[in-house]
N, C-alpha and C positions, 0 to 999 in steps of 0.2 A: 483644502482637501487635496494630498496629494495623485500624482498621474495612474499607480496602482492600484486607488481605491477606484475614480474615476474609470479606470479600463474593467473593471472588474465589475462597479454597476452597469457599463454597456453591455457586459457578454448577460450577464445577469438579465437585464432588460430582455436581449435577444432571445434564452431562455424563457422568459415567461408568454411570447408571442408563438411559441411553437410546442409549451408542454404542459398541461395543468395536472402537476402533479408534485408530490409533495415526500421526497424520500427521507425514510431515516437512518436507514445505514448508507454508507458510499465504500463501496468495492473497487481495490487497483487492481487489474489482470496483470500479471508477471507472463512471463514466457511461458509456454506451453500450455494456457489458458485462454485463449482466444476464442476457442471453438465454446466458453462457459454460456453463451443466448442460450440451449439446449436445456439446460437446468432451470432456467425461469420463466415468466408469463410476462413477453415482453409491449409495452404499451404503445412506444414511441421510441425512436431514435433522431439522434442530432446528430452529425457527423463535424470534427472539428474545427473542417476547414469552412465550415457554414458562420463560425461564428467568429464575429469581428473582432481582430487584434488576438485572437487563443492562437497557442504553436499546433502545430502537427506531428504525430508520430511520423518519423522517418524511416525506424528500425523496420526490417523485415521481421513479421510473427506480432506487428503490434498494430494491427487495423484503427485507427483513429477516429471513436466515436462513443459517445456517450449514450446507454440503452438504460430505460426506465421502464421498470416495472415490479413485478412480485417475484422472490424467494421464497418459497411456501406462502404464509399470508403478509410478508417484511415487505414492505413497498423499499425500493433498493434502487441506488443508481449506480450502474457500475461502467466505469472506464476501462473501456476494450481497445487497449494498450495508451502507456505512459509517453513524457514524454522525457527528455535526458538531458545533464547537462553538457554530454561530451555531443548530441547534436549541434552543439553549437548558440543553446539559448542561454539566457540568463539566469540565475537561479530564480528571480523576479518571477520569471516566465515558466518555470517547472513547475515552481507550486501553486501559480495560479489555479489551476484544475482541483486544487485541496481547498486553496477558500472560494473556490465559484460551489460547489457541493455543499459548502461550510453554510451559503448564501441560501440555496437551495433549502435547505432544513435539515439535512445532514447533522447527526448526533453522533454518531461510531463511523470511524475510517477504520477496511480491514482493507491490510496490505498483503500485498503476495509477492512475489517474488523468484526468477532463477539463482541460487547461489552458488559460490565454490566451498566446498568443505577443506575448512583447515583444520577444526579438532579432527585428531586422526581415530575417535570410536563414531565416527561416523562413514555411511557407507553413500558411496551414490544412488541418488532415487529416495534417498532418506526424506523426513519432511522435518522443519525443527522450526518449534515457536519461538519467535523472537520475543525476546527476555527483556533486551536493553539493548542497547546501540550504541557505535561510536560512529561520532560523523566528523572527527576534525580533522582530515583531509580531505573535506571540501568545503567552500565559504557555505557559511549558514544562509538560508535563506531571510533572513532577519536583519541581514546587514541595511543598510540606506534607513530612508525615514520609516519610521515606524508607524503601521496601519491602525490607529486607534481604534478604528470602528472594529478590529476584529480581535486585538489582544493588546497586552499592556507592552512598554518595553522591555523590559529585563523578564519575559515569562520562567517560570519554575518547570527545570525538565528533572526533578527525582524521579517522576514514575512516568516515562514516557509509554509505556506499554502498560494499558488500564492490568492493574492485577485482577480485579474481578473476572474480566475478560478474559485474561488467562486462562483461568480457574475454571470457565465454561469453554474454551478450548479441550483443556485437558481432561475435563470428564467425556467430552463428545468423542475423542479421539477413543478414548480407553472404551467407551460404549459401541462406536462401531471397528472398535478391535483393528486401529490401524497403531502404528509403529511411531511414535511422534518424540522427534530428539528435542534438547532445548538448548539457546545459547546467543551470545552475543552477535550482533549483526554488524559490519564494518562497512561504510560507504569509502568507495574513489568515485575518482571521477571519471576513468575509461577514456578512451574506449579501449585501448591496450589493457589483454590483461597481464597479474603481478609478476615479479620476479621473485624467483626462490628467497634475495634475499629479503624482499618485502612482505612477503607470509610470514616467516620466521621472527620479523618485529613486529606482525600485528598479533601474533599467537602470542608473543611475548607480553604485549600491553591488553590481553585478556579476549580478544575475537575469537568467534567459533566461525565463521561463515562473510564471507565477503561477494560484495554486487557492485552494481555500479548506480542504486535507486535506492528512494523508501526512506530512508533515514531523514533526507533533506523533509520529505513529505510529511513524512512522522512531525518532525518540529514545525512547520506550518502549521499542521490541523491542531496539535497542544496548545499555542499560541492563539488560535481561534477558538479552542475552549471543547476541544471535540475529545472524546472518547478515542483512544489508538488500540489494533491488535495487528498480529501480522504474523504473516505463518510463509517459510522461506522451503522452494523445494530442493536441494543439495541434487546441482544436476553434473557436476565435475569435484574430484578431488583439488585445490587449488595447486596450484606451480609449485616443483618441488615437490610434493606430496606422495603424487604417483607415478611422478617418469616418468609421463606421457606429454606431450604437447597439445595448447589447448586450443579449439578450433569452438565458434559460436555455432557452427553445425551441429557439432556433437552434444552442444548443451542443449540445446532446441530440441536435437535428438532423446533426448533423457527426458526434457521436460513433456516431452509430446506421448514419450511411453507411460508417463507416470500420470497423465493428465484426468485419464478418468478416475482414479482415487482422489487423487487433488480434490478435483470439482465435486465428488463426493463427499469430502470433509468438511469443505468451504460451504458448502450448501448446508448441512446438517447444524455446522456451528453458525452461521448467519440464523439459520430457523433457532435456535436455541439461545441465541443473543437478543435475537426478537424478543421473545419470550421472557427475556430478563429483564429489558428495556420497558418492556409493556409491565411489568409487574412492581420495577420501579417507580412508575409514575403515578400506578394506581395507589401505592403505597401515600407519595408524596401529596398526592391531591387527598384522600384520609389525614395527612398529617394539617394541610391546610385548612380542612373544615371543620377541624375539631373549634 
């Protein structure tokens, strides 16, 4: 059993001595979500440096700790802030946090995200559900020995963003009559961000939106068998786009103006993801007892 699985049942362990609870969705806060405990009925929290061998958020806006509890009636654990590869971890060690959730009981990861908008019909403050991703400017999380206990080796990434999921994005958006763009999500690695000429080659090889998170996460939680969605907030035009110079000020800035609609959407389609979840299963335990 390698040392991944082994660090991953001790946080595990450390988890089950501080939480009895048992979530099924798992939520990443992005920038300008932080402040999301307000929207739910919190039970417990763990904090990350409580727990043996997990990283810490370092960024400023990303308080490091994991909060269990309810989304409407969605028992939900959600990570109140990520952590990075340009801190300086491993990718090993970024997505830990996707299979300790995975361990947890975790079925649906929704990702969120700060973005920079490269498609130019998009404005800043926009929100845009991610469709699909490109992650190959950064090592895949995947590399070294491969975790049996949570996926096979070669997993299948066709639809790495659940389409049904989608689909209950895009009706909840359209129901509470918010503005919701859609498009390819591009991961680097940061912490600098692009130059003029590197937006212009990732517009070119099909990106709407570029971060420096999420994608690596996205392919974790697929590989462990999880349901993926994710919804990115367009908090800068990206380099080259709009002339201006790009400061993490100013996107924290955007992301912090935009934050109570955000946490409005996130919460409505969490409760309405619930509700698919739960009707899926009722379905499937009918199909078994027939």
């Amino acid at each position: 059993m390698g040392r991944q699985y082994e660090l991953l049942k001790t946080c595990y362990e450390f988890y089950k001595t501080k939480a009895d609870f048992c979530p099924k969705i798992g939520l990443i806060l992005g920038s300008g979500l932080g402040e999301y405990a307000k929207n739910m009925n919190v039970e417990c929290q763990i904090p990350y440096g409580d727990i043996p061998g997990f990283p810490v958020s370092t960024v400023e806006g990303h308080d490091g700790r994991f909060l269990f509890g309810y989304i409407g009636k969605v028992p939900t654990v959600v990570m109140k802030g990520r952590v990075h590869y340009y801190e300086g971890y491993s990718m090993e060690e970024v997505v830990l946090p996707v299979r300790l959730m995975k361990m947890m009981g975790v079925e649906i990861l929704f990702l969120t995200n700060a973005a920079g908008g490269m498609n130019e019909t998009f404005r800043v403050g926009d929100f845009m559900l991610i469709t699909d991703q490109i992650s190959s400017f950064v090592p895949s999380p995947l590399i070294g020995e491969n975790v049996s206990e949570l996926g096979v080796r070669f997993p299948d990434m066709s639809h790495i963003y659940d389409v049904d999921l989608q689909q209950i994005i895009r009706r909840t958006a359209r129901e509470e009559e918010i503005l919701l763009q859609e498009g390819v999500y591009l991961q680097t690695t940061g912490p600098n961000f692009e130059s003029p000429a590197e937006i212009r080659m990732y517009t070119t090889i099909g990106a709407d939106a570029v971060g420096m998170s999420t994608a690596c996460e996205a392919i974790a939680a697929r590989h462990a068998g999880m349901r993926v969605c994710g919804i990115s907030c367009i908090s800068n035009m990206a380099s080259g786009i709009s002339g201006k110079e790009l400061s993490h000020l100013d996107v924290q800035a955007i992301a912090d103006k935009r934050a109570d609609e955000f946490e409005h959407l996130v919460t409505r389609c969490i409760e309405n993801i619930g509700e698919f979840s739960d009707n899926l299963e009722r379905n499937q335990e009918r199909g078994t007892n027939r």
